[in-house]
N, C-alpha and C positions, 0 to 999 in steps of 0.2 A: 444289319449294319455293314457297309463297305468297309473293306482292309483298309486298314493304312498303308499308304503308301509313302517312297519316299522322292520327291521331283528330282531328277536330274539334268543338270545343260550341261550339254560336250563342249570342250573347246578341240575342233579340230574335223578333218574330216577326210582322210585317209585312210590307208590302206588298214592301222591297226585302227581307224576307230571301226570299220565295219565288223572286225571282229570283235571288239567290246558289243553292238550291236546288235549281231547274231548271238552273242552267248546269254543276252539279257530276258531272249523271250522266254531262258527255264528260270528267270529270276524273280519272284513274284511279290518282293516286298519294294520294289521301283518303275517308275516309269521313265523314260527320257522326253522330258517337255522340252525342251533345247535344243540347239545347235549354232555353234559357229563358226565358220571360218571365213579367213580372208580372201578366200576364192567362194564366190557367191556362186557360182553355178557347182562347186561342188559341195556347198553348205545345203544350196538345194536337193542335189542328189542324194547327201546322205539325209536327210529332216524325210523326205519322200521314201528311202529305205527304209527307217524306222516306223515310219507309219504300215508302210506293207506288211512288216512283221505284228506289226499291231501294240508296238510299243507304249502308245498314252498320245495325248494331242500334242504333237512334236510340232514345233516353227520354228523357222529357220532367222536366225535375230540380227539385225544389222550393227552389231558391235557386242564385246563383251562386257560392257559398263552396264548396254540396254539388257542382253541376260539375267546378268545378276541383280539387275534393280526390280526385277520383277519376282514376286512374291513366291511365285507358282514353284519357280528356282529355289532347290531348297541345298543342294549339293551341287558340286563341280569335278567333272573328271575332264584333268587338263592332258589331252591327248596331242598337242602340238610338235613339231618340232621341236630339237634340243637346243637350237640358238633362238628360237624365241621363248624359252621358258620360264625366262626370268619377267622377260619384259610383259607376258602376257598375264604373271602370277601377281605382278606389279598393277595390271589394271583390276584382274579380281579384286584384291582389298581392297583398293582405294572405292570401287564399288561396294567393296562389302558394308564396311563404314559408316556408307550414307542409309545400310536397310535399316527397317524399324526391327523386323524381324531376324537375326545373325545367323549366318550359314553353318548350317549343321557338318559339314566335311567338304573341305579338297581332295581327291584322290590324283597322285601325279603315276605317269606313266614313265617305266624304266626307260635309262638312267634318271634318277633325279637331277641331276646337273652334268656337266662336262667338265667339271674339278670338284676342287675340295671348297676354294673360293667362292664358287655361283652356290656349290651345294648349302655354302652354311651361310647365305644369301635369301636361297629358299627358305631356310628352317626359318632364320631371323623374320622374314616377312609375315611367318604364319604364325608363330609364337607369339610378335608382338600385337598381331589381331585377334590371340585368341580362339582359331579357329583350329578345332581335329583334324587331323591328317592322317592318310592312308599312301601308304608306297606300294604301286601297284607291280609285282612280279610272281607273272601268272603260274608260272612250273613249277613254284611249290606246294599250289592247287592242285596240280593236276593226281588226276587217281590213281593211278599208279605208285606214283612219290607217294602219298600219303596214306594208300593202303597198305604198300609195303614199308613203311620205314615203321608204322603203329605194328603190323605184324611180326617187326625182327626185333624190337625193342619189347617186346609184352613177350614172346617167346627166345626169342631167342638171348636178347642182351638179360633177360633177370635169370636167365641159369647158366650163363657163359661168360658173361660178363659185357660191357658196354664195346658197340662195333669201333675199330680202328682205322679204315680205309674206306673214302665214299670218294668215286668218279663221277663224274656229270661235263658232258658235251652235247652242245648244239652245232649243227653245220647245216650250210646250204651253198647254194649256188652266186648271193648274192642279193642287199637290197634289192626295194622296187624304185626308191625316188633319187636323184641325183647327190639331193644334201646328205645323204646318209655315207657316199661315197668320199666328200668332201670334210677332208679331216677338221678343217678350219671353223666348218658349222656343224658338222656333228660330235667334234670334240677329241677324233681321235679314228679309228678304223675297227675292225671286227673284234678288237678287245673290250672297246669302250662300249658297243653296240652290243654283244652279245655274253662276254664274260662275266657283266653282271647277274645274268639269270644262275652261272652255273658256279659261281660265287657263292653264293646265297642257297642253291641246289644243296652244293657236299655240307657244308657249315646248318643247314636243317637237320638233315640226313644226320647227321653226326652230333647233334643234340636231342637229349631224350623228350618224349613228348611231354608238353605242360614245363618244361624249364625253357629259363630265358638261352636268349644265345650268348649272354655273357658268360655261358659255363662251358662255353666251346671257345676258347679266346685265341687269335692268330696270333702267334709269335714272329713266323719269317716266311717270306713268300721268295720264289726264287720263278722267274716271265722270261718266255720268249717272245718276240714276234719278226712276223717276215714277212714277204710277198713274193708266194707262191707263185701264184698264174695270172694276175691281170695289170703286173706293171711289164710282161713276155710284149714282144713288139704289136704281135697279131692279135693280142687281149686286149691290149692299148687302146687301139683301135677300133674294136669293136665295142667297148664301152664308151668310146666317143660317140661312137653312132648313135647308140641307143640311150647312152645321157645326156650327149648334148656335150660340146665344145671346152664346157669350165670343168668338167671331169678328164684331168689330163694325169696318167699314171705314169706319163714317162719323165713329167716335172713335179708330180706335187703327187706321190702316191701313197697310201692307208696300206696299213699292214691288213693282206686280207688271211693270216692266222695267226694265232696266237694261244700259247699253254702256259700252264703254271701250275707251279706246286705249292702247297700253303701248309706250313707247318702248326699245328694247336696243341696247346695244352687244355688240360680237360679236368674240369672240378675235382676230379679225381685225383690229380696229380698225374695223370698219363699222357702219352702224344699219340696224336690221332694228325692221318693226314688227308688231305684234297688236294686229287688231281683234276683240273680243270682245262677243256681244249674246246676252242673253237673256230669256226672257218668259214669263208665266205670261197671258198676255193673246192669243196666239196663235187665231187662226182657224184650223182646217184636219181633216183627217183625222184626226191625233193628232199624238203627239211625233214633231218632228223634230228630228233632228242634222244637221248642216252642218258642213263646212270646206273651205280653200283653202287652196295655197300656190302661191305664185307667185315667180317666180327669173328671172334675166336674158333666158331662151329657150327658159321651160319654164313648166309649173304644172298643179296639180290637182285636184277639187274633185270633194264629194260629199255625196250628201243621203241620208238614212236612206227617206225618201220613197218616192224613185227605184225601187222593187223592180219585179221581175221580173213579178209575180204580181196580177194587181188581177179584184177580183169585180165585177159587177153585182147588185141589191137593186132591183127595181122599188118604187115605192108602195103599188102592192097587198099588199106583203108585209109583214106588221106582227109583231117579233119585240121580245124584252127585249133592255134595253142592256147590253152589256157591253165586256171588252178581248179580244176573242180573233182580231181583226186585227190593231191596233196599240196599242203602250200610249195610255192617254189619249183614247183611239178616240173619237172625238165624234159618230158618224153611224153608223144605221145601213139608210141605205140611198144606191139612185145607186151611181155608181164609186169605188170604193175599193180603195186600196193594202192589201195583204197581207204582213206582212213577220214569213216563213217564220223560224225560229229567232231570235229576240230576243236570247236570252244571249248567243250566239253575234255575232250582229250588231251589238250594243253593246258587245261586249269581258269582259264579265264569265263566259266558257268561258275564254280564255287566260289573265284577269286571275289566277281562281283556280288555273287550272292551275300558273302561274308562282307565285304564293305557296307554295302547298303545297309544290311543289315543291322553296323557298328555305328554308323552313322544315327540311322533311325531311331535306334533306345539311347543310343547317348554313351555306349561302351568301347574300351578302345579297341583299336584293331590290331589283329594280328602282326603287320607293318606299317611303321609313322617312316615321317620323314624325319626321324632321326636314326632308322634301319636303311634307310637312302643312306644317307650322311657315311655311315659306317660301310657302307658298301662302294663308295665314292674313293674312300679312302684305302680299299684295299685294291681297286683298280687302278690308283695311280702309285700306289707304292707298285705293283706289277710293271708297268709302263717306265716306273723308273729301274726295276731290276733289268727291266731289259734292256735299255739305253746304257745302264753299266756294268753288263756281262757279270753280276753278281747277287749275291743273296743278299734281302733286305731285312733285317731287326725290324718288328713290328713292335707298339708305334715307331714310323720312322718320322726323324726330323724334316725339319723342312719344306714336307709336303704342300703344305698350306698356298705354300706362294707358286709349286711345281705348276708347268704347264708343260704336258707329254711335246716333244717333239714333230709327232703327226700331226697336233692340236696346230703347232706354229708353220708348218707346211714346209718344214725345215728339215724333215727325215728321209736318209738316204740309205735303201734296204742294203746296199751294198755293200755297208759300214761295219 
């Protein structure tokens, strides 16, 4: 008897979906029959990648209405853009509606929305179609996080007591596509973009395994952000080159860093905090990931960095740039880290595997988009500490209607 499988169609076909991609061929309860995007030649490119990997009889579908009206489609992971997410989650249903047979899961790719408004937008769409949902944020997959946080909490929190301090940062050098740049369609700049992973990081880290995360609850988050190095003249510049003319940082610039501190109480009655930083302003080999937890007589910590494997590249050797050390790879010569399986390494092998998974027997997942929703929400309370040089009360008012400043193209780092 053949395994069950479970059909997937992509909406998208960039940069993160090759990585959903590659990470799929250790996932053996899906295949990817699908693909869409609005750029046909690159809807091509990736339908033809996933076949090389040997993913399942992928085609490339000329709309996503024609996708999901096809049978074969049994789930969606909506890897698109953040200013088409709404409108693109808008045609799923409306396709889903018409199937005989009803889609087993959406799974959306972080951020869920770019506020609080689009976020409970999405929920609203999916709830009232009655479809499971999954919120894909892959670093709390990743094995490190979860073999260390299950190792300090089985040893070390039941004889010491539950850990009180967890860090988590990502950094790098910087998107690959233009929109991501552009605060107006991405929603905001390296807070929006990347502080949800590390949101979600210390708030795991900092709840015991098998409890919800309502028993880690944010009381006050206190946000910085700024722009380091690429609203500098000679930055300006050079991201015009390379993004193209509507990437302008010396009129409409993204905060490219941004931290925060996030204060929780804990079932317990105790407080527990997350430090959270991240940066598109990063000097280094590539993207690093980072975290810490630390507990009354214990703690752990780990860098993406750190790998086993590191080449040398004298001067004399003069090759094209690419990522086939590490993402974001910035050099390519001298000592450098190597970091052997990516997917794998950042969590997006278990991520998918546990979706499909959920999807498949009909159990829920780890993250719905209502762990979006609440993650939506503590990014824009940040964005608002920071805009008012103060500490926010969680829940804060207001939010709902907030739209960050970067978001309105109205933000003046100089302020």
């Amino acid at each position: 008897m053949g395994k069950e499988m479970l059909g997937i169609g992509i909406v998208g076909s960039g940069f993160i979906t090759r990585f959903h991609l590659q990470s799929f061929v250790a996932v053996r309860d899906a295949e990817i029959r699908g693909i869409w995007s609005p750029n046909n030649k690159r809807a091509g490119d990736a339908t033809a990648f996933a076949r090389s990997l040997d993913l399942g009889d992928t085609v490339a579908y000329a709309s996503i209405t024609e996708m999901v009206a096809d049978p074969r489609i049994e789930a969606i992971w909506l890897l698109g853009p953040n200013h088409k997410r709404i409108e693109n989650l808008e045609e799923i249903i409306a396709a889903a509606k018409k199937r005989a047979v009803p889609l087993k899961g959406i799974a959306c790719e972080k951020p869920l929305a770019r506020n609080i408004a689009e976020a409970k937008r999405m929920l609203q769409l999916v709830t009232q179609a009655k479809i499971p949902t999954a919120y894909m944020e892959d670093q709390i997959f990743a094995p490190p996080i979860e073999v260390g946080r299950n190792i300090l909490w089985a040893r070390g929190a039941a004889s010491a007591g539950r850990p009180y301090l967890a860090r988590a940062a990502e950094e790098h050098s910087g998107p690959h596509k233009p929109w991501f740049w552009m605060g107006e369609l991405q929603g905001g700049g390296v807070l929006n973009d990347m502080m949800c992973h590390s949101v979600l990081v210390v708030r795991h880290l900092l709840t015991k395994p098998g409890a919800p995360y309502s028993s880690v609850r944010p009381v006050r988050i206190t946000a910085h952000i700024a722009s380091l190095k690429w609203s500098r003249p000679e930055y300006v510049r050079q991201l015009q080159k390379s993004m193209g003319k509507a990437v302008n940082y010396a009129t409409h610039p993204s905060e490219d860093f941004a931290s925060a501190t996030i204060e929780f109480e804990t079932d317990s009655g105790t407080i527990a905090i997350g430090e959270v930083t991240t940066s598109w302003s990063f000097v280094g080999a590539g993207l690093r990931l980072s975290a810490e937890l630390l507990g009354p007589e214990y703690s752990m910590t780990w860098n993406s960095l750190d790998t086993g494997l590191k080449v040398f590249m004298s001067r004399a050797l003069h090759g094209s740039e690419g990522e086939d050390l590490v993402e974001k790879q910035n050099a390519e010569s001298g000592q450098m880290p190597v970091l052997a399986g990516e997917p794998a390494a950042y969590g997006y092998e278990a991520e998918n595997r546990h979706f499909s998974r959920a999807f498949l027997h009909g159990t829920k997942p780890a993250l719905t988009f209502e762990d979006g929703l609440e993650v939506v929400n503590l990014l824009m309370a940040a964005y608002k500490s920071a805009e008012l040089g103060r500490t926010i009360a969680l829940p804060a008012r207001g939010l709902e209607s907030f739209k960050p400043l970067v978001a309105q193209g109205k933000w003046n780092p100089r302020k």
